[in-house]
C-alpha positions as CSV (number, residue, x, y, z in Angstrom):
1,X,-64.0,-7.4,48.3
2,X,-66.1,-4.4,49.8
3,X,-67.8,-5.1,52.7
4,X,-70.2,-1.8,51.9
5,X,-70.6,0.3,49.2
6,X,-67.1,2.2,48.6
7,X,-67.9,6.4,49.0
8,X,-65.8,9.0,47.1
9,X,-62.4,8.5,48.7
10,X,-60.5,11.9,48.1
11,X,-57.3,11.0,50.4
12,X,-55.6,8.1,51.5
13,X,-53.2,7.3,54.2
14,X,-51.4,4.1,53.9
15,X,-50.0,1.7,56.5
16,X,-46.0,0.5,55.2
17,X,-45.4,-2.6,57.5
18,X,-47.7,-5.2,56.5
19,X,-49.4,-3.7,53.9
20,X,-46.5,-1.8,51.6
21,X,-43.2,-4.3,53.1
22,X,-42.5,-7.4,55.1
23,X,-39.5,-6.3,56.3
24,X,-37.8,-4.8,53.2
25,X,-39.5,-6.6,50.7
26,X,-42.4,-4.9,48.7
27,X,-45.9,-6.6,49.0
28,X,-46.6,-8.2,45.6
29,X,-47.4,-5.2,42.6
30,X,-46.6,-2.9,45.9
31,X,-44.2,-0.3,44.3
32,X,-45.7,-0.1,40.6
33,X,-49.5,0.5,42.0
34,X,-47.9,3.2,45.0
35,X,-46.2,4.8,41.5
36,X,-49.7,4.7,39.6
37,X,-51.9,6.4,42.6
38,X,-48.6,9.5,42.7
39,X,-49.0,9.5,38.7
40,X,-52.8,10.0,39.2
41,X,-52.2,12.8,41.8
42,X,-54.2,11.4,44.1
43,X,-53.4,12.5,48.0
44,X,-52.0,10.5,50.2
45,X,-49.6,10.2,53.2
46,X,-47.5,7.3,54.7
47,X,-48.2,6.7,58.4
48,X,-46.0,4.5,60.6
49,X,-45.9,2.9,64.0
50,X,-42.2,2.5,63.6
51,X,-40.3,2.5,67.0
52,X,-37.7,0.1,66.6
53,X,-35.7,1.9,63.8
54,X,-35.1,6.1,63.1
55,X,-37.5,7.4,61.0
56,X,-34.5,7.8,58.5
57,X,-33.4,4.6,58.4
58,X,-37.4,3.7,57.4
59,X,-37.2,5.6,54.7
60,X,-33.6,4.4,53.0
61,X,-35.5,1.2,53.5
62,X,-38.1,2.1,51.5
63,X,-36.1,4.0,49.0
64,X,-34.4,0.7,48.7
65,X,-37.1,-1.7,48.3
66,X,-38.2,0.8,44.8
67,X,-40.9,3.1,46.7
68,X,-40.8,7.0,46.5
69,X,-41.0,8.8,49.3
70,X,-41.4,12.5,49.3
71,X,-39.5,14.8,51.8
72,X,-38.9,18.3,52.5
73,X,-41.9,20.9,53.7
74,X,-44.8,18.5,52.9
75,X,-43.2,15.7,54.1
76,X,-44.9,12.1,53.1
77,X,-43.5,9.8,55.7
78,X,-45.8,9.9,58.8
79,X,-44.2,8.1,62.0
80,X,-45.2,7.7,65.7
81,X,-41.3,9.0,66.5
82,X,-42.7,12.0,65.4
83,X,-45.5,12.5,67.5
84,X,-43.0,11.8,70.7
85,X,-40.4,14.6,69.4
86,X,-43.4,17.0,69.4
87,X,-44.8,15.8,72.9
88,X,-41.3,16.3,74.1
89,X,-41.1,19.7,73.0
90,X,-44.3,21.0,73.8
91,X,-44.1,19.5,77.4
92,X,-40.8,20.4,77.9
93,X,-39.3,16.9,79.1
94,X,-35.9,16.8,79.9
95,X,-35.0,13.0,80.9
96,X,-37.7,10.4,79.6
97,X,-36.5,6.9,80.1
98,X,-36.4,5.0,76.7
99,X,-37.9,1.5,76.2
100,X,-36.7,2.2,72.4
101,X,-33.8,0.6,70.1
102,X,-31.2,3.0,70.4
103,X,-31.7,4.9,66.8
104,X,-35.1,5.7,67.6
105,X,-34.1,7.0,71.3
106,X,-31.4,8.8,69.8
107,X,-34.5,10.7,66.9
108,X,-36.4,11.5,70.0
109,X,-33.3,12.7,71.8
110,X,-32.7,14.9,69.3
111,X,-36.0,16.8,70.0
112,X,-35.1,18.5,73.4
113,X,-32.5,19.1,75.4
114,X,-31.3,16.0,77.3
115,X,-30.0,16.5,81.0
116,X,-28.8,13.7,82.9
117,X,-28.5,15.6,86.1
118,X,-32.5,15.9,86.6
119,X,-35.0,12.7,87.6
120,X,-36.5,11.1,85.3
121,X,-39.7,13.0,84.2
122,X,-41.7,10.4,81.7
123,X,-41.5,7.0,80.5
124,X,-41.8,6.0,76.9
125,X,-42.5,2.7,75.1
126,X,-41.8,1.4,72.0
127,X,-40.8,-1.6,70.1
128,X,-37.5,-2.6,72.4
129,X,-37.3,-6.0,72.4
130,X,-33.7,-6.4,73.8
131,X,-35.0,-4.2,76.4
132,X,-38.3,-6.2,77.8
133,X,-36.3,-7.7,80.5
134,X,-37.2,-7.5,84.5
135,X,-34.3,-4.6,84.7
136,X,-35.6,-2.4,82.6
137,X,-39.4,-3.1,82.9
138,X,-38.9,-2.8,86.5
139,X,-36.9,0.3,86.3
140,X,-39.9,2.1,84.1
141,X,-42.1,0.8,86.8
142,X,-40.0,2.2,89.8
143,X,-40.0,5.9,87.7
144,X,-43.5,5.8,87.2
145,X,-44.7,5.5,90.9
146,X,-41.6,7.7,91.8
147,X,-39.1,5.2,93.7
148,X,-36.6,5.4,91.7
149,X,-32.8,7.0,93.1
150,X,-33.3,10.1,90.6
151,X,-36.4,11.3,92.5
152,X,-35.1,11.2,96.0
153,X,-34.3,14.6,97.6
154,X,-36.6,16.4,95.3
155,X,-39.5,18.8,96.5
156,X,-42.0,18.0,93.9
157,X,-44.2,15.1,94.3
158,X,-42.9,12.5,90.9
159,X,-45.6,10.3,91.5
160,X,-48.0,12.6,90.5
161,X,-46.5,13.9,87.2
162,X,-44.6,11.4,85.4
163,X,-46.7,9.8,82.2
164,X,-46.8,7.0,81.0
165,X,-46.3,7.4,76.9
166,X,-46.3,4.4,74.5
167,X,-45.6,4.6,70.8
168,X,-48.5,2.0,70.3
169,X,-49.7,-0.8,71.6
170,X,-49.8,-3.3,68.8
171,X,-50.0,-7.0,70.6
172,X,-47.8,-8.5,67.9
173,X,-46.0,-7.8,64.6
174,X,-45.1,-9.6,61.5
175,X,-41.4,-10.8,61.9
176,X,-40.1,-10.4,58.6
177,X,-39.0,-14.8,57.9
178,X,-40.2,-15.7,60.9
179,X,-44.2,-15.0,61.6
180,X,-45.9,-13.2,64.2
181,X,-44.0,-12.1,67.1
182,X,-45.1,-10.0,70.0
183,X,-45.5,-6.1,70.1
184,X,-44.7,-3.9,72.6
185,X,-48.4,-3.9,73.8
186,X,-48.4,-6.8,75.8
187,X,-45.3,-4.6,77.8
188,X,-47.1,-1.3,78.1
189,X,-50.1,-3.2,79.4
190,X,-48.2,-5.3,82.2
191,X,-46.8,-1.0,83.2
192,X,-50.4,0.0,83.4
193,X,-51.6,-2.9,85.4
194,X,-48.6,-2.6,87.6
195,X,-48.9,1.5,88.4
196,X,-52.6,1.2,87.6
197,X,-52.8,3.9,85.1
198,X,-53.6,4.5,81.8
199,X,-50.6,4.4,78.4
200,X,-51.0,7.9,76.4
201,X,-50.6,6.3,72.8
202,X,-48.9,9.0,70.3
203,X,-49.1,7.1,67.3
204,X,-51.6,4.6,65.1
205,X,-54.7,4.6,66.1
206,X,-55.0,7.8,68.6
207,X,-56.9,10.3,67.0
208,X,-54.4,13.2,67.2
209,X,-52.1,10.9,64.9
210,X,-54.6,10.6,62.6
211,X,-55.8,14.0,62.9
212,X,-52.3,15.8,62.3
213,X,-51.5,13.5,59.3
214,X,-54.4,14.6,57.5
215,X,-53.8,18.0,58.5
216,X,-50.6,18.0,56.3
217,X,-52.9,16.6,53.2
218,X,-53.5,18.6,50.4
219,X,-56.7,17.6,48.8
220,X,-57.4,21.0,46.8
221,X,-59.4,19.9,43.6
222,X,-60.6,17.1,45.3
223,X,-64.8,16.3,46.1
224,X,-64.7,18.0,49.8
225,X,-67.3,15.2,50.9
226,X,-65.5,12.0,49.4
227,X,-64.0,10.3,52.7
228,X,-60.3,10.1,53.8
229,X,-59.7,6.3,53.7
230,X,-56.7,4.5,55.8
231,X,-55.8,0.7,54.5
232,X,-53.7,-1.5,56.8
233,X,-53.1,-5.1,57.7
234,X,-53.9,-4.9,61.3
235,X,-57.8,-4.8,62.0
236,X,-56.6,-2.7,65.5
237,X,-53.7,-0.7,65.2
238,X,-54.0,0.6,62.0
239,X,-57.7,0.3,61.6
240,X,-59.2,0.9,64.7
241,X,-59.1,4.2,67.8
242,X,-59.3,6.5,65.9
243,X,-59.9,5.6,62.6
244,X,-63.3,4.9,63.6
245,X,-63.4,8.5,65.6
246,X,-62.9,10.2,62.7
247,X,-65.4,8.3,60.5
248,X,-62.6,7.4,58.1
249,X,-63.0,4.8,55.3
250,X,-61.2,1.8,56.6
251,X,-59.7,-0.8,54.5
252,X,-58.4,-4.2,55.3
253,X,-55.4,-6.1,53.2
254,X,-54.6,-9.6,53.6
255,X,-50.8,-9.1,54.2
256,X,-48.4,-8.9,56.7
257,X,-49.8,-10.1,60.4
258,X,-53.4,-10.3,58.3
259,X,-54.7,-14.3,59.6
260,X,-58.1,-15.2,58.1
261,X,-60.7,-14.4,60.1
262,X,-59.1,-10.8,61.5
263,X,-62.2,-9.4,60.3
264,X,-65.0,-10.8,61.9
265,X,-63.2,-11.5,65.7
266,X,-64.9,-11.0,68.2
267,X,-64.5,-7.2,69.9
268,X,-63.6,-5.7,66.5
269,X,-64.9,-3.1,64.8
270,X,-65.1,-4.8,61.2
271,X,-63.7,-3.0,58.5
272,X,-65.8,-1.0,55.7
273,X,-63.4,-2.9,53.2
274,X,-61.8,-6.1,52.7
275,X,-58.6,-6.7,49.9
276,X,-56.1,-9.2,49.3
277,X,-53.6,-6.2,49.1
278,X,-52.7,-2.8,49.0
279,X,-52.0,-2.7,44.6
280,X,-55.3,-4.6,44.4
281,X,-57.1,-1.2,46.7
282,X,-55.1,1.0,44.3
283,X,-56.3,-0.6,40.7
284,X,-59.6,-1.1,42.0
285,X,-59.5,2.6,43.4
286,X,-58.2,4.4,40.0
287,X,-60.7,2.3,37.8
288,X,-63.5,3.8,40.1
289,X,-62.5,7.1,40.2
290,X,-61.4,7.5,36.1
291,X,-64.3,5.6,35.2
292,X,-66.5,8.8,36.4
293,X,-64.0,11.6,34.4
């Protein structure tokens, strides 16, 4: 169901939890209308909030579940871990402290070069639920404002310098058998109300996610005015920031954390496009566009 007129959509970057899998189980006519819209060589790019497992492991899981997923120098598979290996390496960080499952930590390790013998020099967020204890929430707190026992005896002022970075801030996720659940937004928001500063968010829906991702499209042959459209199940994280920054054709599925109603809350920007799910965009899509060959 459209909620306006659908433009000339030349690219499209797709959400995978919620709208492709729950958990690791294809959305219904998932995988065989993903295969159609690569057989129809139309652009697009999988983009990920993914923080509680390594990039890797998301995409054996997708392999798995019957998806393609294209690797290599055009890589297809878009994740937030991504964004926090580049941050790393362009900043130079040497010792973040990881609210992260320990394959993701051990991706963004992987980035720089870890030294144990220096403070602690950033904290990052991301879906850690074993970690959202008083410990460890307290212990990011204690970096952040620069009490904790790495930062004593040295000359520069910690306080001043140590950000605060969060993978997103999703408020709750779809728990594959089990429902919603909560995000690690309601974690990053109790750190910013506690230090009283403001989460840099790498991934979905920051703008420089968005904007990087759609660098990497190639959309040569394609009508250079259609839009780039971006199709999701949450009406914020996937849909909103940025998304609406860059004037992108946004597209709401009622799968994953989807609950009726998502579209029209209060506070939200709606969506240009409502669908019951991400193979119903894609038919609906290809019709359109082979309709005017």
């Amino acid at each position: 169901m459209a909620v306006r007129s659908r433009p000339i959509i030349r690219a499209l970057l797709i959400d995978i939890s919620g709208t492709l899998m729950i958990g690791s189980t294809p959305t219904q006519r998932a995988v065989r209308a993903l295969a159609e819209l690569r057989r129809s060589g139309f652009p697009f790019r999988f983009c990920s909030n993914t923080s509680k497992e390594s990039t890797s492991v998301l995409q054996k899981r997708m392999v798995d579940a019957g998806f393609e997923v294209q690797t290599g120098e055009s890589p297809e598979l878009w994740t937030s871990l991504k964004a926090v290996q580049s941050l790393i390496r362009t900043r130079g960080l040497r010792r973040p402290y990881f609210l992260l499952s320990e394959p993701a930590k051990d991706e963004c390790i992987s980035a720089g070069l870890y030294d144990a013998d220096v403070p602690y020099d950033a904290v990052i967020v991301g879906l850690a639920p074993a970690l959202f204890d008083y410990d460890h929430l307290n212990s990011a707190f204690r970096i952040l404002v620069g009490e904790d026992d790495s930062q004593k005896g040295w000359n520069e002022d910690p306080k001043a310098s140590i950000p605060l970075i969060a993978l997103h801030k999703a408020r709750y996720i779809e728990s594959s058998g089990h429902g919603l659940a909560l995000g690690p937004g309601p974690f990053v928001a109790a750190l910013e109300n506690a230090t009283e500063r403001e989460a840099e968010v790498l991934g979905k829906p920051s703008k420089g996610f968005f904007e990087t991702v759609i660098e990497s499209l190639d959309c040569e042959g394609h009508d250079p005015e259609g839009c780039i459209a971006v199709i999701g199940d949450d009406i914020q994280t996937d849909l909103g920031g940025g998304a609406i920054e860059l004037c992108l054709w946004r597209i709401l599925v009622k799968t994953g954390k989807y609950r009726a109603g998502d579209e029209s809350r209060d506070g939200v920007h709606a969506p240009d496009e409502v669908c019951d799910s991400f193979a119903e965009f894609v038919e609906s899509l290809l019709s359109a566009r082979f309709s005017k060959q």
